[in-house]
N, C-alpha and C positions, 0 to 999 in steps of 0.2 A: 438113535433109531436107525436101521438097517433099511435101505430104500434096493427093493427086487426091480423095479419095472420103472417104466416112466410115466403111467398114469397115476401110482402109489408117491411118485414123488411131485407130480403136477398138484395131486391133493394135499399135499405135507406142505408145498411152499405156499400153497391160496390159502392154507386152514392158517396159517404166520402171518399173509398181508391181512386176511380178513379179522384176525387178533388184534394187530397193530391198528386198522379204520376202526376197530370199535373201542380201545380204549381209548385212540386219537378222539372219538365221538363223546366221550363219558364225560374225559377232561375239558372240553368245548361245552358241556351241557352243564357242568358242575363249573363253569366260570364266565366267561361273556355270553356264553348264551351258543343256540345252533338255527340259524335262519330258519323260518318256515310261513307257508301258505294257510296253516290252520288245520289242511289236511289229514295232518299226522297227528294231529292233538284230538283225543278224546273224550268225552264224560261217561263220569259212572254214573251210578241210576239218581248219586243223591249233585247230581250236579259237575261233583268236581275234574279236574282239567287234568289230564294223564297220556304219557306219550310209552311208544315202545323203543327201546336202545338197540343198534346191532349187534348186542350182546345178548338179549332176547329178553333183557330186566323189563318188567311194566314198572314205569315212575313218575310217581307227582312232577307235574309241569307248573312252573309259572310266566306265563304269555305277556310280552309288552311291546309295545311300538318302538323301535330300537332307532329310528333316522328321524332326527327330530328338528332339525335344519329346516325344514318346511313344516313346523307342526308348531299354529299357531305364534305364539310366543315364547322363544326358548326358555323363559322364566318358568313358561307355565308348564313345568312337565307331566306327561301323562303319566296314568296309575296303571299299577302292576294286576294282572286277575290270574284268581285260582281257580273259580269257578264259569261254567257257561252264563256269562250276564245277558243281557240285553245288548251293550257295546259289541258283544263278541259275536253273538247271532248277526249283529246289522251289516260288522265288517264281514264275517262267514258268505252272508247274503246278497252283497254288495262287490263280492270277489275283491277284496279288500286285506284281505288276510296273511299278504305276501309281505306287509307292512310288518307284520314279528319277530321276537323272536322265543323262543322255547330256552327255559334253563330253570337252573333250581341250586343257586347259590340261596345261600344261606346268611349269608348278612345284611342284607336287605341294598345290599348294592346293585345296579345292573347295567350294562354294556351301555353306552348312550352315544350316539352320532353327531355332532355338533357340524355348523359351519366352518369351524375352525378345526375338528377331528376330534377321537373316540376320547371317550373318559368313563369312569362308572360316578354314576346319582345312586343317590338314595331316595327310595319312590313311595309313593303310600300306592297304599292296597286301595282296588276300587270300593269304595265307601255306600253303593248303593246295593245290588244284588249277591256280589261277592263276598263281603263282611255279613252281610245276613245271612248268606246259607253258610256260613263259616261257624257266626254264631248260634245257630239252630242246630248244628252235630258238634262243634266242641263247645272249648269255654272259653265265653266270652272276651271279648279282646277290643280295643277301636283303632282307627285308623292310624293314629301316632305314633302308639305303643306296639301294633301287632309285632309278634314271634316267629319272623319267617322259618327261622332254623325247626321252632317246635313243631310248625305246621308241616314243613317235610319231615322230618322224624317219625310222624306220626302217619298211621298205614292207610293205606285209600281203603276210604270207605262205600262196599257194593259195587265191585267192580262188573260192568253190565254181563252180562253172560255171551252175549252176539261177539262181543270183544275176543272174550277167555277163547269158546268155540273157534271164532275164525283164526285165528294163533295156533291153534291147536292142533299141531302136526300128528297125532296120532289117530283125530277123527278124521272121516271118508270125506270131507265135500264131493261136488258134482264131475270137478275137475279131474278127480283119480279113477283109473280105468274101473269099467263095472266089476271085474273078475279081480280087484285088487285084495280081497279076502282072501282069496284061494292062491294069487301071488306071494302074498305076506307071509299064508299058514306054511307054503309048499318052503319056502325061503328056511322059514324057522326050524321046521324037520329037516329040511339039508344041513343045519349046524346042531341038530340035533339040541334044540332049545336052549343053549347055551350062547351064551354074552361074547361076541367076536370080540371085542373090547377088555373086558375084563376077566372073563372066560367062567363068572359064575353059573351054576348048574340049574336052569328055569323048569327044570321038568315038573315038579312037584307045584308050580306056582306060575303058571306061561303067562297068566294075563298081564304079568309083566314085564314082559317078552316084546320089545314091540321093533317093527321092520322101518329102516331108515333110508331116506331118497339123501345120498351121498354129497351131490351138486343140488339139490334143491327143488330138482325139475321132478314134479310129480307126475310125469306122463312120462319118464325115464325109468324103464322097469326092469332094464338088462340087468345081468345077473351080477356086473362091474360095479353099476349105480346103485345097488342098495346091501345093507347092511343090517345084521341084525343084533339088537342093542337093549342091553334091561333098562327099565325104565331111568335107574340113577346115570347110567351114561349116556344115555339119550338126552339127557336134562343136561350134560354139559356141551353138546354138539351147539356150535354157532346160532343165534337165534332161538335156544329151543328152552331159555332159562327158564322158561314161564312154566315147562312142567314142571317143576318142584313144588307149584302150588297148587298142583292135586292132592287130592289126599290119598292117591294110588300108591304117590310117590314115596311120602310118607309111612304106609304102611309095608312097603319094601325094603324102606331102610329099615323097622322095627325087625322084620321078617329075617333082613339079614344079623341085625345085632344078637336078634335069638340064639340063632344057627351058632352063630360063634361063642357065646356063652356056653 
């Protein structure tokens, strides 16, 4: 990669450390777990428990009490939840929440805290709200036996819309300048609708054309800080995975596959 300037290369070495935190993030989420308040975990409409990665993946979570040194009796280990139960609202409600942790291993193992130090358990799934909404969208399962691996495999269902929306770098919230329309359009006619990125020709097809804040800062409208980017490279910008599951995105890639036949 040819670096002209040093703000082209301030952005080349963060776009490597911020690669590096987010698959550093993945391998923590897909193995003892990644601490959390609760905050950052959330439900889709039919219940279930789903977090965002700094890679911009939406992914099934499953939440457990990880310090268990003062939790009851060490014999008695706490259960694993997929969905918003009752337990999970009281701790929610109780500021209680900082007690977790978020991960989605797959062998029903998970990070555990002892008095003596870390080990992984093998946990059941919470048996009361969590198994029922589990068995009420797929198939049936009990506590003993559940399939943690099937149950990540398998794609959240109903993801809430307020979610998708607020993720969603291509709509306006409140925070982006009023006049940001006319910033965006004016952007896209100075590259003459064309992908800085990949340099395919939008003219025929703008809506998938869409203008991108470089650093993040959506009140950063200089002409340095944004970028104009078709919707598929847009989807691979830091945080922005989740466009892919538009159907804009989609029918962009068809658009292109056409073209090239």
């Amino acid at each position: 990669m040819k670096i002209t300037g040093f703000s082209e290369l301030w952005r080349a070495v963060n776009k490597v450390k911020i690669d590096i935190i987010a698959k550093t993030e993945i391998t923590l989420f897909e193995n003892e777990g990644l601490d959390t308040d609760l905050s950052d975990v959330y439900t889709s409409q039919e219940g279930e428990l789903f977090t965002v990665l700094k890679d911009g993946s939406i992914r099934k979570t499953i939440v457990h009490i990880c310090d268990i040194s003062n939790y009851k009796a060490e014999w008695a280990l706490p259960k694993f939840h997929i969905f918003e139960c009752e337990t999970l609202t009281k701790m929610r409600n109780t500021n209680r929440g900082h007690r977790y942790k978020k991960a989605s291993r797959g062998d029903g193992q998970f990070w555990m805290i002892h008095s003596s130090g870390g080990q992984y358990e093998y946990l059941n799934i919470c048996n009361y709200n969590c198994l029922e909404q589990h068995n009420s969208i797929y198939d049936r399962q009990t506590v003993t036996n559940f399939d943690v691996k099937s149950y990540l495999d398998t794609p959240i269902q109903h993801i809430q819309p307020y979610i998708a929306n607020e993720l969603d770098m291509t709509t306006i919230p409140s925070s982006y300048a009023d006049n940001w329309q006319n910033i965006s359009i004016e952007r896209k006619r100075y590259y003459k609708w064309i992908c800085q990125e990949c340099f395919y020709n939008l003219n025929d097809c703008k809506k998938y054309l869409h203008t991108h804040h470089i650093n993040a800062d959506i009140t950063n409208n200089k002409h340095e800080n944004l970028k104009v980017l078709c919707i598929e490279c847009h989807a691979k910008e830091f945080q922005h995975g989740h466009i892919k599951q538009k159907s804009e995105y989609k029918q962009f890639l068809q658009i292109k596959e056409n073209y090239a036949s």
